[in-house]
C-alpha positions as CSV (number, residue, x, y, z in Angstrom):
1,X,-67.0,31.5,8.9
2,X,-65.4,28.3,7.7
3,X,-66.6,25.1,9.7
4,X,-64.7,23.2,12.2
5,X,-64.6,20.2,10.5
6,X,-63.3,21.7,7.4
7,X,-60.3,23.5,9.3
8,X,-59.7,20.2,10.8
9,X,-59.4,18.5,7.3
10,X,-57.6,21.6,5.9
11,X,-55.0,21.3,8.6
12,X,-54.1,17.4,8.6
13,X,-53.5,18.1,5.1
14,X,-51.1,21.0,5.6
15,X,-49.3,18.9,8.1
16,X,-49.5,16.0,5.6
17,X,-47.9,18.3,2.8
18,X,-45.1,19.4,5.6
19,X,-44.0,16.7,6.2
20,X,-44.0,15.2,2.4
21,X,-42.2,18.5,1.7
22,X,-39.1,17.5,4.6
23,X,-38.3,13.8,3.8
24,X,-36.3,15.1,0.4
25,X,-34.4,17.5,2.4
26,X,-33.6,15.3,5.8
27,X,-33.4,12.2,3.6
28,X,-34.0,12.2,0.5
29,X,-30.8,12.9,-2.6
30,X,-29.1,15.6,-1.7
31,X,-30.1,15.6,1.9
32,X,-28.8,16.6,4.9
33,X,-27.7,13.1,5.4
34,X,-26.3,12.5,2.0
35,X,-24.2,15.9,2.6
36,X,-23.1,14.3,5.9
37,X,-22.4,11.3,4.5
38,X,-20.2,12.8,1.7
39,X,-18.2,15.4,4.2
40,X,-17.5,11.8,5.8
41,X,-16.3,10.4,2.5
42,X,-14.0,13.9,1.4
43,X,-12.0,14.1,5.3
44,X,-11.1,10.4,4.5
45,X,-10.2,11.1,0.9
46,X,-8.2,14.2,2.0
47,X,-5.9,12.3,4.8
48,X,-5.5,9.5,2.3
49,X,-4.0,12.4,-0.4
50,X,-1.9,13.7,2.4
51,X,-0.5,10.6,3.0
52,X,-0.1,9.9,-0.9
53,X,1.7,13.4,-1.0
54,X,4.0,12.6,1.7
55,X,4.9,9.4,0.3
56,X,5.3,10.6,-3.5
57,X,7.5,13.5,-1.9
58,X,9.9,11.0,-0.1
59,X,10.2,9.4,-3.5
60,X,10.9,12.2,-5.1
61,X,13.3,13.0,-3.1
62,X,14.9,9.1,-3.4
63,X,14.9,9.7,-7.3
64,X,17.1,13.1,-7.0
65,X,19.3,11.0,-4.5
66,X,19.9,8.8,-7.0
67,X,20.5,11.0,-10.3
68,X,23.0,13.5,-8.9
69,X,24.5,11.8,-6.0
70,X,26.9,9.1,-6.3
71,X,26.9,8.1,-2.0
72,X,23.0,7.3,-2.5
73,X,24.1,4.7,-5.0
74,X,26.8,3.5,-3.3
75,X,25.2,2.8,-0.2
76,X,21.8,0.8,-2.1
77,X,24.7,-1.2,-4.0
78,X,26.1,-2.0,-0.3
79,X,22.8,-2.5,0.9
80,X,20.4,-4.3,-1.8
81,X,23.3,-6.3,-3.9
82,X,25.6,-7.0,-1.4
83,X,28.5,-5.2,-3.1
84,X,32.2,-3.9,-2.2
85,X,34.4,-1.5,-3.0
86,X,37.9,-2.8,-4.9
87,X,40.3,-3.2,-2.3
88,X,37.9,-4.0,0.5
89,X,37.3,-6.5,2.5
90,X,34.4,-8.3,3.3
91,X,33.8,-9.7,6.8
92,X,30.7,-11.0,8.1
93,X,30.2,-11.8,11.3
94,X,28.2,-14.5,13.3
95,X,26.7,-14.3,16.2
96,X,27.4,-17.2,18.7
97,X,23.6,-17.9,19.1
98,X,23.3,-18.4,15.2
99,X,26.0,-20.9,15.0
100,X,23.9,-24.2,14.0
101,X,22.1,-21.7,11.2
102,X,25.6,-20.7,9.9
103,X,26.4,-24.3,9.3
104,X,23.3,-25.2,8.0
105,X,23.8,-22.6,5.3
106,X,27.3,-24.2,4.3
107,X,25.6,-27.4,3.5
């Protein structure tokens, strides 16, 4: 029959060896914490590719716009340069409240 004071010494160890045995896997690399930590770090990655994808496709699409269809750069010339068709002409209107800005702009 083992003695009491041995089975109490025998047990704190245990419990001391449990619970060295737990930090690494609550803790520790590789833990349950890391692995939360990282499944954190993928959903962000994974709505930040989505949004990527989404942008890369809408760019995509603006390239092929551009290489077969002659409207697309028509309208950018219109738009970005400032251009006209040959035979048009080009009005530009001002809007009463931007009057003293107009003349500003001729000096």
């Amino acid at each position: 029959m083992p003695r009491p004071k041995l089975v109490k010494i025998l047990s704190y160890v245990l419990i001391g060896l449990l619970l060295l045995l737990q930090y690494p896997l609550w803790i520790g690399n590789g833990g349950v914490f890391a692995v939360w930590l990282l499944d954190r770090e993928i959903e962000a990655q994974e709505a930040e590719n989505a949004r990527l994808k989404e942008r890369n496709q809408a760019l995509e699409a603006e390239v092929n716009d551009l290489k077969q269809g002659l409207d697309a750069i028509e309208e950018r010339a219109r738009a970005e340069l400032g251009m006209v068709k040959q035979g048009e002409t080009f009005y530009q209107t001002i809007d009463g409240n931007n009057k003293e800005a107009a003349a500003d702009k001729r000096k």
